[in-house]
Backbone as a chain_set.jsonl record, in Angstrom:
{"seq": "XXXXXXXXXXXXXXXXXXXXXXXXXXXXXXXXXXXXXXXXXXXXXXXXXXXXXXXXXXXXXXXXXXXXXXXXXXXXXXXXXXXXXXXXXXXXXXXXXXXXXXXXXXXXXXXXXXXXXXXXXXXXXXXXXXXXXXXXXXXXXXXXXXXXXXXXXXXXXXXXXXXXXXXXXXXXXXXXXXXXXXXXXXXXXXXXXXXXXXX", "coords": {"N": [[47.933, -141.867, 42.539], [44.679, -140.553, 41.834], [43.262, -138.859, 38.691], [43.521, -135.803, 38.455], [42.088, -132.181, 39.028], [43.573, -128.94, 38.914], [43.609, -125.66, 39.022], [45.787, -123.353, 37.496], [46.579, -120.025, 38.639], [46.866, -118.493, 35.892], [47.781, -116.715, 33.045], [49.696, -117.508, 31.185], [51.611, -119.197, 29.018], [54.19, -120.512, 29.1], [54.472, -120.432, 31.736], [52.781, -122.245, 32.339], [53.397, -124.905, 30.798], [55.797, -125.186, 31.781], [54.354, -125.974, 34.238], [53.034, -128.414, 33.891], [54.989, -130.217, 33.047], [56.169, -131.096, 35.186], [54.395, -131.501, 36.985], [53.405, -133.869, 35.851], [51.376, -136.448, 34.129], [48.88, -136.703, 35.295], [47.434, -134.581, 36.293], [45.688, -132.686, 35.653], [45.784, -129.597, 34.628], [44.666, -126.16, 34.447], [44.486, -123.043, 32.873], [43.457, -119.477, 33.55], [41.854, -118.384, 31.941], [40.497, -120.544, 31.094], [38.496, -121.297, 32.84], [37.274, -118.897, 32.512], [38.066, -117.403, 33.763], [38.502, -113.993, 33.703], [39.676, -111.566, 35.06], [41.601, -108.692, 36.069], [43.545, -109.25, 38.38], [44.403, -108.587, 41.671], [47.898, -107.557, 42.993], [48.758, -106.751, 44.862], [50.483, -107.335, 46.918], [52.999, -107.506, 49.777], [54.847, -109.056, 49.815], [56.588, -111.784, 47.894], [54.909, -113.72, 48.61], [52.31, -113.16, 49.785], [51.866, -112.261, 47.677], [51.105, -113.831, 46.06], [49.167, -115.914, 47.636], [46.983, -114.065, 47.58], [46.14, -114.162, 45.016], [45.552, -117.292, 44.652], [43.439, -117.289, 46.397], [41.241, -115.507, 45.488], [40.54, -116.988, 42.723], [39.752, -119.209, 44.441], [37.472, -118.347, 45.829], [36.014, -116.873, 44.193], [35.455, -119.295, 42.218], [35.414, -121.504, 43.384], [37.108, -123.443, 42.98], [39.824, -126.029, 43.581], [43.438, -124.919, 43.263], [45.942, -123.235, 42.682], [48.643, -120.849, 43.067], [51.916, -118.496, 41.49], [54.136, -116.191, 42.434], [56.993, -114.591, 42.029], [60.135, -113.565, 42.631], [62.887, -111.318, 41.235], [65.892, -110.917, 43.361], [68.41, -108.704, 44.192], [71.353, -108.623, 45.445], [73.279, -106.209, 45.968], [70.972, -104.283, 45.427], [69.836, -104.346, 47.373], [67.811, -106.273, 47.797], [66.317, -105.286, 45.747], [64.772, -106.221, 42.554], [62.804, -107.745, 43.618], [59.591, -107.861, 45.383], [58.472, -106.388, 43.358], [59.251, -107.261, 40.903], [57.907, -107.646, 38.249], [57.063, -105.401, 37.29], [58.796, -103.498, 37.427], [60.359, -101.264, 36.631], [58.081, -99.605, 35.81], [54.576, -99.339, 35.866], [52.824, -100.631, 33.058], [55.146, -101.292, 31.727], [57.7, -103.316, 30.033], [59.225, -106.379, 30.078], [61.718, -105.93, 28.644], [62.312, -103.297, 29.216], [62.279, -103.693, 32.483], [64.594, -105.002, 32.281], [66.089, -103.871, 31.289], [66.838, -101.49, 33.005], [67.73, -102.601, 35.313], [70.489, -103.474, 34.525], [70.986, -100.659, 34.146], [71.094, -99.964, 37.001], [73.234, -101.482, 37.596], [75.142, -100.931, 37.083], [79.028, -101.179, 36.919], [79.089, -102.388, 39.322], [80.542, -104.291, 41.766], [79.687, -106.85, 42.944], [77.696, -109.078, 42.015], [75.335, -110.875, 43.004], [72.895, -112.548, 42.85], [69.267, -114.016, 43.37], [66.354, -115.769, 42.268], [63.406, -115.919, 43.285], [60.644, -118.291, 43.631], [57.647, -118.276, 45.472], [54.578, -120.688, 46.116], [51.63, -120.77, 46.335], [48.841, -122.735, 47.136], [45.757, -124.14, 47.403], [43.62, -126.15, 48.578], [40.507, -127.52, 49.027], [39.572, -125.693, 50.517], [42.068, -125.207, 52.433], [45.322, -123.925, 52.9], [48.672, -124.059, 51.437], [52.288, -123.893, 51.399], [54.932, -123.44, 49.145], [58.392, -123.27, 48.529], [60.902, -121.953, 46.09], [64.131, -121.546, 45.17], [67.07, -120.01, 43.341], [70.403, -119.833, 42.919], [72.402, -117.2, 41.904], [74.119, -114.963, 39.454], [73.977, -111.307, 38.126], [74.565, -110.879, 35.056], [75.617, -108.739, 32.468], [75.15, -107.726, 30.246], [72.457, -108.986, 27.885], [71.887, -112.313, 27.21], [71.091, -114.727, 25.52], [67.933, -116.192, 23.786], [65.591, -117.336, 24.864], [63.257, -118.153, 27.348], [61.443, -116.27, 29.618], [61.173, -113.002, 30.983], [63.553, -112.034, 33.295], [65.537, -113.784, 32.211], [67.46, -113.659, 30.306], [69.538, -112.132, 31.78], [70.764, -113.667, 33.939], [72.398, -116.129, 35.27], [72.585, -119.178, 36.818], [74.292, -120.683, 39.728], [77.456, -122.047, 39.454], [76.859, -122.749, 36.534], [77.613, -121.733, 33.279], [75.881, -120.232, 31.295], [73.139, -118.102, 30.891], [69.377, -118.328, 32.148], [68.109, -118.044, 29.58], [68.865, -118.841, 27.667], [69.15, -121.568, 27.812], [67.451, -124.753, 26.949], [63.839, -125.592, 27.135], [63.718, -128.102, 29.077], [66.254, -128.501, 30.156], [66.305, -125.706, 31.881], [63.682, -126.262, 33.498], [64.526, -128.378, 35.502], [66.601, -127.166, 36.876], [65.194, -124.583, 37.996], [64.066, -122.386, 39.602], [60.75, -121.84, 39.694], [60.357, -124.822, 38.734], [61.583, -125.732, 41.315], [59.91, -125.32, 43.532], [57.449, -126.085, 42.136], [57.804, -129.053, 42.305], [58.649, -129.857, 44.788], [55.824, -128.926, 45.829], [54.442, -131.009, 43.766], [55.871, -133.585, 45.359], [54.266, -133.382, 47.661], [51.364, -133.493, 47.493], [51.532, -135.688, 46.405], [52.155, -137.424, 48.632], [50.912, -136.61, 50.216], [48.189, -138.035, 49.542], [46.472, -135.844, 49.167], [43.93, -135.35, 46.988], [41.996, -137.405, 47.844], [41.28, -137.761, 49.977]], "CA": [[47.13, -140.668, 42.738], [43.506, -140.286, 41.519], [43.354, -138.174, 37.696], [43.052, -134.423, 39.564], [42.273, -130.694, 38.225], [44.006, -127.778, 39.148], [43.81, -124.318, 38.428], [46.401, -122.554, 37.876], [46.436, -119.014, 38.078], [47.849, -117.64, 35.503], [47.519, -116.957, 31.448], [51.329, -117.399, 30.711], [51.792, -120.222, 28.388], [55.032, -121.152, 29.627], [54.499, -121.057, 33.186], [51.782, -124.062, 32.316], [53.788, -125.414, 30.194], [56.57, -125.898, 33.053], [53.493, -126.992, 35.48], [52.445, -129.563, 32.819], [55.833, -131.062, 32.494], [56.613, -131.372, 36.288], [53.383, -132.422, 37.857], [52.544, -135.134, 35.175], [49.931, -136.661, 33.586], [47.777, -137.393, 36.464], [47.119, -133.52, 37.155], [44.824, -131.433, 34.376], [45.87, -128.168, 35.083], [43.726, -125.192, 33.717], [44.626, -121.731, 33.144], [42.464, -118.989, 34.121], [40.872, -118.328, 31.012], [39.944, -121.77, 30.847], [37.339, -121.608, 33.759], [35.842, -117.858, 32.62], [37.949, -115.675, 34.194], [39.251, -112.694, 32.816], [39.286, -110.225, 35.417], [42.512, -108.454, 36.716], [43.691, -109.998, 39.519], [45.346, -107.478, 42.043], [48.901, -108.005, 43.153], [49.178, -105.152, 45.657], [50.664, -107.644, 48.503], [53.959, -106.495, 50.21], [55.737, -109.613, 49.608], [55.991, -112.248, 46.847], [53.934, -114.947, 49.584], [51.4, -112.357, 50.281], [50.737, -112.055, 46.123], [51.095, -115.777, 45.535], [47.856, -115.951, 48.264], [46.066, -113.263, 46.943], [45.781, -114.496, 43.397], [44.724, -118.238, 44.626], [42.573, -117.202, 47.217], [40.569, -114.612, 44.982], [40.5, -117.808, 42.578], [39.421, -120.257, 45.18], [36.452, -117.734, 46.411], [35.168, -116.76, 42.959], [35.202, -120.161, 41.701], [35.408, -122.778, 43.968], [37.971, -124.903, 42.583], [40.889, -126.049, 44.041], [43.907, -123.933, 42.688], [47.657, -122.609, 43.09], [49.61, -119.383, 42.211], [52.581, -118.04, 41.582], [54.688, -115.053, 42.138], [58.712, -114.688, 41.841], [61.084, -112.064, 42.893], [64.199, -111.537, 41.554], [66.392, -110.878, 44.763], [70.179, -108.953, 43.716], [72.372, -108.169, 47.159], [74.04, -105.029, 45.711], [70.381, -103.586, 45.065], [68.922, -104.032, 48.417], [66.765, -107.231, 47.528], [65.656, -105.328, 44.403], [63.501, -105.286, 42.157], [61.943, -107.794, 44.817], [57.99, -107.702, 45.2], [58.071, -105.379, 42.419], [60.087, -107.56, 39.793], [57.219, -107.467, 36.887], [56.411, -104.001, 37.028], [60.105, -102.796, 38.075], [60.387, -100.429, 35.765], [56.811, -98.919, 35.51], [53.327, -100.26, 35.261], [52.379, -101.358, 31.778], [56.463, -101.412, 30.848], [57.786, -104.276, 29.093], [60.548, -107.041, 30.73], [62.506, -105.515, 28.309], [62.391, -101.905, 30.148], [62.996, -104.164, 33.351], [65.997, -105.818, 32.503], [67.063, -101.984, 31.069], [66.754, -100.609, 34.198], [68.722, -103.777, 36.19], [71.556, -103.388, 33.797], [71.46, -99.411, 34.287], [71.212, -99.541, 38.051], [74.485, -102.716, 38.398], [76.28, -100.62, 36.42], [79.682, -100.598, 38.521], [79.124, -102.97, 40.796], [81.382, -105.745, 41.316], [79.431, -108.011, 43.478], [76.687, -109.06, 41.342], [75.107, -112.095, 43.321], [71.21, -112.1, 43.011], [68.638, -114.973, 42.904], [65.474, -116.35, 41.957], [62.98, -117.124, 45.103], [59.669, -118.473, 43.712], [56.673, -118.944, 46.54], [53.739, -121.202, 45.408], [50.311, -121.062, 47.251], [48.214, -123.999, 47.013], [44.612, -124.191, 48.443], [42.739, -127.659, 48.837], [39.586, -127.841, 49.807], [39.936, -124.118, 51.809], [43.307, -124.833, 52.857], [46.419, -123.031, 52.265], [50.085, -124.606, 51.759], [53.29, -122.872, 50.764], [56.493, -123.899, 48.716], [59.61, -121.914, 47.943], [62.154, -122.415, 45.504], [65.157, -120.604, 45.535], [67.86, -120.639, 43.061], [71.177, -118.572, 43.238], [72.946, -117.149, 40.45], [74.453, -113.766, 39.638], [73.524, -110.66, 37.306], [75.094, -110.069, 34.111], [75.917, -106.909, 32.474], [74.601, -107.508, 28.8], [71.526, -109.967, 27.918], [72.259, -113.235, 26.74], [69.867, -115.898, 24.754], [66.541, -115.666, 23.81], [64.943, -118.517, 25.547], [62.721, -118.446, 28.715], [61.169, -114.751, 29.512], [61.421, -112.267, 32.146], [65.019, -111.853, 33.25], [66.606, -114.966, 32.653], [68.872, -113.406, 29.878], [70.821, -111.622, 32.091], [70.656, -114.271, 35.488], [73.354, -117.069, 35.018], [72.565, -119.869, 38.121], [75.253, -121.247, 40.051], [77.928, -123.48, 38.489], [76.708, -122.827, 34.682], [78.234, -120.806, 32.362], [74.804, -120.035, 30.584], [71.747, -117.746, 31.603], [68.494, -119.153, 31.908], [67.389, -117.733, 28.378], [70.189, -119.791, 26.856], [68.735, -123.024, 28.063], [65.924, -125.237, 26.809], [63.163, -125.757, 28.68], [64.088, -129.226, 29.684], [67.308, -128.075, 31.587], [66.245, -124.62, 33.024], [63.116, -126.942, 34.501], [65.558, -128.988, 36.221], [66.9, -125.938, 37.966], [64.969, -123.589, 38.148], [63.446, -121.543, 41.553], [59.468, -122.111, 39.882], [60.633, -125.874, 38.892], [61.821, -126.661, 42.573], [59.124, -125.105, 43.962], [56.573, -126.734, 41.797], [58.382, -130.303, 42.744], [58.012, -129.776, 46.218], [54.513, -129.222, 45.78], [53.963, -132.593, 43.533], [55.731, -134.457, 45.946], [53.46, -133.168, 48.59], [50.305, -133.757, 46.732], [51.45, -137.529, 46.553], [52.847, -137.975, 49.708], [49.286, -136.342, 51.67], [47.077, -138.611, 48.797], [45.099, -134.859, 49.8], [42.92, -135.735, 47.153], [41.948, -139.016, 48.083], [41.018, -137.565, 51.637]], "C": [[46.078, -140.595, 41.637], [44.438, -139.01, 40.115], [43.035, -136.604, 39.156], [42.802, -133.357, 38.608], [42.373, -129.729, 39.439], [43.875, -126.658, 38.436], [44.75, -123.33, 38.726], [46.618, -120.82, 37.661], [46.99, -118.167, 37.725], [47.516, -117.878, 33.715], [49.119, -117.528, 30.733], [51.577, -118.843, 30.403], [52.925, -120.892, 29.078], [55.136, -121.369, 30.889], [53.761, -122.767, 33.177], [52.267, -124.905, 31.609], [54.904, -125.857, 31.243], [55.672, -127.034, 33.917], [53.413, -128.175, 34.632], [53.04, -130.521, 33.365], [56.062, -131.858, 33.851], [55.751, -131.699, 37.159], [52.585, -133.273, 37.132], [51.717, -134.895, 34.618], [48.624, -136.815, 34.24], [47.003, -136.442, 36.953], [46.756, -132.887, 35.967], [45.351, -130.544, 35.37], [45.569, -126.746, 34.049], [44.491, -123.977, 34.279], [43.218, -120.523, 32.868], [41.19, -118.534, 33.022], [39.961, -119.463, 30.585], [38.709, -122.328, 32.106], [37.112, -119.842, 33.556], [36.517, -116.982, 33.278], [39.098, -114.569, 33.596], [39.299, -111.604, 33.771], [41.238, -110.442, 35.993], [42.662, -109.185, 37.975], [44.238, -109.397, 40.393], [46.328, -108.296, 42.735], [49.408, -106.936, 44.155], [49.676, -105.801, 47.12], [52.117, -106.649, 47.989], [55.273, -107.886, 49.91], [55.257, -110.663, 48.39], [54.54, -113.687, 47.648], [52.289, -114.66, 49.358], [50.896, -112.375, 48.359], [50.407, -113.229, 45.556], [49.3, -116.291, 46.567], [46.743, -115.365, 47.782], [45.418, -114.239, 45.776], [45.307, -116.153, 43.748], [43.526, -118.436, 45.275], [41.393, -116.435, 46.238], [40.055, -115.715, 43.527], [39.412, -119.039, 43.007], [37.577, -119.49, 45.836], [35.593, -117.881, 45.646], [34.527, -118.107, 42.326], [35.366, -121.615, 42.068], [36.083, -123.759, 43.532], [38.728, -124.418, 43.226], [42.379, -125.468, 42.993], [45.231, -123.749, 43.399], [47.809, -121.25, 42.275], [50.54, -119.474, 42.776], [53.306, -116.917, 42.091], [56.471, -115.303, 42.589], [59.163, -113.172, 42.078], [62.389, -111.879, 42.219], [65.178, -110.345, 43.132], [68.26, -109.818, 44.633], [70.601, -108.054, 45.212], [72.471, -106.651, 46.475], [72.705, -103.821, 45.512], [69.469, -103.402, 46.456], [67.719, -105.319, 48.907], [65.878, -106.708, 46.579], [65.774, -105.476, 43.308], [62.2, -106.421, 43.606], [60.804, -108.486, 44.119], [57.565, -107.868, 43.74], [58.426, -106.053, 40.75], [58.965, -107.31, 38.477], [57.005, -106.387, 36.608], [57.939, -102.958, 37.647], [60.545, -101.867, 37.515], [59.519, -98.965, 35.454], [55.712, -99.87, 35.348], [53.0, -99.979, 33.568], [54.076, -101.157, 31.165], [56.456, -102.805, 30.718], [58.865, -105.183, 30.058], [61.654, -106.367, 30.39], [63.355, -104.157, 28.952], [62.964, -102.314, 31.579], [64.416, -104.192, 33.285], [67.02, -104.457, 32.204], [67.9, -101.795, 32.735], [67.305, -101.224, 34.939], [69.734, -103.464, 36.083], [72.215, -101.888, 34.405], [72.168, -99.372, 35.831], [72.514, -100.493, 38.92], [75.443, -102.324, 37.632], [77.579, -100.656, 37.147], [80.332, -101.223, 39.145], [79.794, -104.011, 40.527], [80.496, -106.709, 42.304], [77.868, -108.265, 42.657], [75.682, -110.85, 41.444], [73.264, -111.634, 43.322], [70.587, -114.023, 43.007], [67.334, -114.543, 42.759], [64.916, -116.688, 43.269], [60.893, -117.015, 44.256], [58.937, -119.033, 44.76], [55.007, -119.654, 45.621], [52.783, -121.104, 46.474], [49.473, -122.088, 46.423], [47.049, -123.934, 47.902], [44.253, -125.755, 47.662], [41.253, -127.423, 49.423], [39.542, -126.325, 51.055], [41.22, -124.39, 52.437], [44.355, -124.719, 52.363], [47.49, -124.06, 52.473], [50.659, -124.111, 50.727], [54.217, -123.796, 50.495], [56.933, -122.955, 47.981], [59.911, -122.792, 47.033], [62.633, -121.293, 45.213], [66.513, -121.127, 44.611], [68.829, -119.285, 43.057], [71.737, -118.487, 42.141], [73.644, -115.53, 40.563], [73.761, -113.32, 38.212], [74.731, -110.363, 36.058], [74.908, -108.709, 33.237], [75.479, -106.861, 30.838], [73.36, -109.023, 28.73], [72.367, -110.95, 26.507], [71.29, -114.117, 26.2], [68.669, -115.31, 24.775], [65.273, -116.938, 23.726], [64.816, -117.898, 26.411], [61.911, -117.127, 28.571], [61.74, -114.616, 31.031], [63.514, -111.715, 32.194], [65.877, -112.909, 33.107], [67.161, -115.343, 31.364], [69.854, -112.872, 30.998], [70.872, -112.288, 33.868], [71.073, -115.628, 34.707], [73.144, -117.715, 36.631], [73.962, -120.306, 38.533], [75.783, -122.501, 39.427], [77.328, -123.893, 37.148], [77.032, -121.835, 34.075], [77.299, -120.1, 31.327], [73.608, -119.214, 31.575], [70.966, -118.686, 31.68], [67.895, -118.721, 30.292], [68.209, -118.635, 27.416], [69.942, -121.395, 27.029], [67.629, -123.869, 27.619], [65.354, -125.216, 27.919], [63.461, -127.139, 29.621], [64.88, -128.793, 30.845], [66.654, -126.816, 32.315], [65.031, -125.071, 34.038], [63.451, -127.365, 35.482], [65.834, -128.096, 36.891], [66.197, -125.336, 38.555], [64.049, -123.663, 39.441], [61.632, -121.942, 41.426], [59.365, -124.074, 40.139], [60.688, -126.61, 40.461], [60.95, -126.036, 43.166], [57.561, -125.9, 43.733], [56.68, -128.773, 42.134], [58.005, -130.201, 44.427], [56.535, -129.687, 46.109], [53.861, -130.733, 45.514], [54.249, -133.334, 44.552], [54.796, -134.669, 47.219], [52.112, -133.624, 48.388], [50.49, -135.603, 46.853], [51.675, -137.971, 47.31], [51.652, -137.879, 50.612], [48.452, -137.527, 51.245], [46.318, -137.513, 49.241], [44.083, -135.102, 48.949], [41.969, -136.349, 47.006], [40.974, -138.665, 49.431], [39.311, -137.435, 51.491]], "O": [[46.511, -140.572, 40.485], [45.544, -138.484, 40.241], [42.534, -136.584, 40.28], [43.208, -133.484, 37.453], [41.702, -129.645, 40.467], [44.03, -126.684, 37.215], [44.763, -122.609, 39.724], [46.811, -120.399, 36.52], [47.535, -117.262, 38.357], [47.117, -118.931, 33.219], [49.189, -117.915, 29.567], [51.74, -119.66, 31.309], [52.624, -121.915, 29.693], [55.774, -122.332, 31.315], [54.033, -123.853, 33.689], [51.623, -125.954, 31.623], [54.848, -127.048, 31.549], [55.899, -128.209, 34.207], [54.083, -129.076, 35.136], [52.509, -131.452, 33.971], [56.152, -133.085, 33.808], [56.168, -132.213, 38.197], [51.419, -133.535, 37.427], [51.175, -133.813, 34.398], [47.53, -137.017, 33.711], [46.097, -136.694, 37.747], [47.676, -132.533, 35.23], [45.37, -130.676, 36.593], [46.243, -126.457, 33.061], [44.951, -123.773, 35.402], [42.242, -120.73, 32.147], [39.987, -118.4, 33.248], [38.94, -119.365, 29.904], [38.213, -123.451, 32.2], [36.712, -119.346, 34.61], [36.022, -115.883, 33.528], [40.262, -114.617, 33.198], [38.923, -110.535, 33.29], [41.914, -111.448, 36.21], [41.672, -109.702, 38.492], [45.384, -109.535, 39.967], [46.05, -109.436, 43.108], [50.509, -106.395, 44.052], [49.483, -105.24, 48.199], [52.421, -105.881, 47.076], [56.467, -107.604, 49.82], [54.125, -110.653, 47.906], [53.595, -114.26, 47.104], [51.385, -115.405, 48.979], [49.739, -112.489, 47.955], [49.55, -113.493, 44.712], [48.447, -116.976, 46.003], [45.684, -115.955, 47.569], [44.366, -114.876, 45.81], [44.452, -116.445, 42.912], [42.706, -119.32, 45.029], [40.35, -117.076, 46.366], [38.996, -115.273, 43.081], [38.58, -119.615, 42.306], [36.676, -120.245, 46.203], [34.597, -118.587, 45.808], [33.351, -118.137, 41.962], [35.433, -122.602, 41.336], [35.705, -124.922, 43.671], [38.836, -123.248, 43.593], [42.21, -125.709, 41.797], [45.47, -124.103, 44.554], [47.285, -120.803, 41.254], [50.72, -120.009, 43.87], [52.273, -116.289, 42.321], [56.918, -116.134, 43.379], [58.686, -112.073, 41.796], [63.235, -112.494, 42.869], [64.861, -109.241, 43.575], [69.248, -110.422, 45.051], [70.098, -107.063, 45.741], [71.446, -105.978, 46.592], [73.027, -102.636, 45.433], [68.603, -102.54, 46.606], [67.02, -105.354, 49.919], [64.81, -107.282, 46.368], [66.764, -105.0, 42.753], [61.221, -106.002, 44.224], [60.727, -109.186, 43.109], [56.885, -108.685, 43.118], [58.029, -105.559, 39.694], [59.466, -106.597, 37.608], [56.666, -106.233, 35.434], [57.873, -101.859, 38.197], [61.523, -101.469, 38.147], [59.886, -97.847, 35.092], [55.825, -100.976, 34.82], [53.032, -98.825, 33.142], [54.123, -100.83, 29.979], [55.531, -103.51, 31.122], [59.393, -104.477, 30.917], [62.528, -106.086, 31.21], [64.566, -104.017, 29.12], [63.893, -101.653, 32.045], [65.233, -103.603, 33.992], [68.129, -104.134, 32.63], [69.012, -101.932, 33.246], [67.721, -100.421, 35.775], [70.347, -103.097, 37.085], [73.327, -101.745, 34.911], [73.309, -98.964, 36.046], [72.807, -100.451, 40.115], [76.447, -102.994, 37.391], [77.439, -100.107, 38.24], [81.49, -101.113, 39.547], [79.802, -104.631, 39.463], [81.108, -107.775, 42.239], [76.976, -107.443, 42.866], [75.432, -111.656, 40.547], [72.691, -110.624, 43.73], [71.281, -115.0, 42.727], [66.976, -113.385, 42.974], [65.443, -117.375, 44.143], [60.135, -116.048, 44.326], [59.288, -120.144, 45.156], [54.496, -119.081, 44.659], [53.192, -121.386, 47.601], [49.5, -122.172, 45.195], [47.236, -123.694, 49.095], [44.561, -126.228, 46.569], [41.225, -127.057, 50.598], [39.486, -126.333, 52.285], [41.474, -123.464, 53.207], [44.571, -125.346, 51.325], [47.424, -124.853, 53.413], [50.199, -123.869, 49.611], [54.456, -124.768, 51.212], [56.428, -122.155, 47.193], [59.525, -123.958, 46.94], [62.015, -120.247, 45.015], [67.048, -122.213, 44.835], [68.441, -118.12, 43.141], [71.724, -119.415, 41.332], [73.681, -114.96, 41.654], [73.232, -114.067, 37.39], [75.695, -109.632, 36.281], [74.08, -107.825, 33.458], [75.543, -105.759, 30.294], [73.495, -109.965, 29.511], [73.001, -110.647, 25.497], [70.325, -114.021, 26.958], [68.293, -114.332, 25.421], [64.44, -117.265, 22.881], [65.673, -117.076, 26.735], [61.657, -116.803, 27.411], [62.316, -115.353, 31.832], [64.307, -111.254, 31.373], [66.895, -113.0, 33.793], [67.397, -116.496, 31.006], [71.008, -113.3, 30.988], [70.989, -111.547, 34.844], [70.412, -116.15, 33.81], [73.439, -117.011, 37.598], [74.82, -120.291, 37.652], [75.202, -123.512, 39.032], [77.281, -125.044, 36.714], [76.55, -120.801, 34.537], [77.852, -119.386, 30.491], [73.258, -119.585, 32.696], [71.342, -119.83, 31.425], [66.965, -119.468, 29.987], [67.766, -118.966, 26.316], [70.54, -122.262, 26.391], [66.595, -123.471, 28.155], [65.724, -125.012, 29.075], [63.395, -127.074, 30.849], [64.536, -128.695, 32.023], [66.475, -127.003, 33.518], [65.029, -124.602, 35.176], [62.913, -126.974, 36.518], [65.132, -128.12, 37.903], [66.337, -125.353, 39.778], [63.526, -124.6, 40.045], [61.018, -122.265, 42.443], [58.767, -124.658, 41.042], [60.106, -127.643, 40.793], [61.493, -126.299, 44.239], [56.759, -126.227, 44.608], [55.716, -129.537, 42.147], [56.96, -130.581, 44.956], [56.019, -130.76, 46.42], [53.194, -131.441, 46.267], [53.286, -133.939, 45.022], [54.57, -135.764, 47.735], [51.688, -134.27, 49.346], [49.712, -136.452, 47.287], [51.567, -139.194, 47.221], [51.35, -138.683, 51.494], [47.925, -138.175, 52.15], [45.302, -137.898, 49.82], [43.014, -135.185, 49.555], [41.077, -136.072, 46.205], [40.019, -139.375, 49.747], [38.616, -137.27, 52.494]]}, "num_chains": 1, "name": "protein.A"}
């Protein structure tokens, strides 16, 4: 596969720092400040698909490069499928993860079934066209935060068959697992398997 550039959109060191690791050397991948843009980006879809489009499409318009986004939900049964959509701002707009993961903790107080996951969707445009990948990892909620590795909630979200959150993990292993990881893998292999762009 041809050297490529991507943009990905997003300022969050460690998300690009995952992309980096897992789509090679062969793929520059720029974050958004790094092509000029600074503007809010709105996130007002209804699902995480619908905000993962938004944000590459609004991207792909403004600035004509080819481009991906993110967005992640966490998913917990006992809450309904929430925080959902809503997971970054689950709390309040301009609150903190920290206020999140509060407010998780407060609202599983209780509960004995405490199965939730991880479901990252990736949008991908090419050349004006769209393509989607999930990843989906399962895990349950714990009841006090654990390590202080990774962000978001992944002190208190332990995956299946490990005895460790994701904040407790380097980045090496929680790559390997994780819901953006297998999502972003599916993508690479897609990317090498089309040669899209070669086309």
């Amino acid at each position: 596969m041809k050297n490529i550039e991507l943009v990905f959109a997003t300022n969050n060191p460690h998300k690009l720092r995952e992309a980096s690791q897992i789509l090679g050397p062969n793929i520059e991948i720029l974050m958004l400040n790094e092509i000029g843009c600074f503007d809010e980006i709105p996130e007002d879809g209804a699902t995480v698909e619908a905000n993962a489009s938004i944000k590459s499409w609004y991207v792909y318009r403004h600035y004509q490069k080819n481009c991906f986004a993110d967005d992640t939900g966490l998913e917990i049964d006992t809450l309904g499928g929430r925080p959902g959509v809503f997971s970054a701002r689950y709390a309040g707009e301009n609150k903190s993860f920290d206020d999140n993961i509060r407010k998780v903790i407060y609202e599983m107080k209780g509960k004995t079934n405490r199965r939730a996951r991880f479901r990252t969707v990736i949008s991908l445009i090419i050349q004006g066209k769209e393509y989607f990948f999930e990843g989906i990892v399962e895990g349950k909620i714990i009841e006090n935060k654990r390590g202080n590795m990774g962000f978001g909630y992944d002190p208190i979200f332990i995956p299946n068959g490990y005895s460790r959150t994701f904040a407790q993990m380097d980045e090496a292993e929680k790559n390997h697992i994780s819901h953006r990881g297998i999502a972003l893998r599916k993508m690479a292999e897609f990317l090498e398997y089309k040669k899209i762009f070669e086309q």
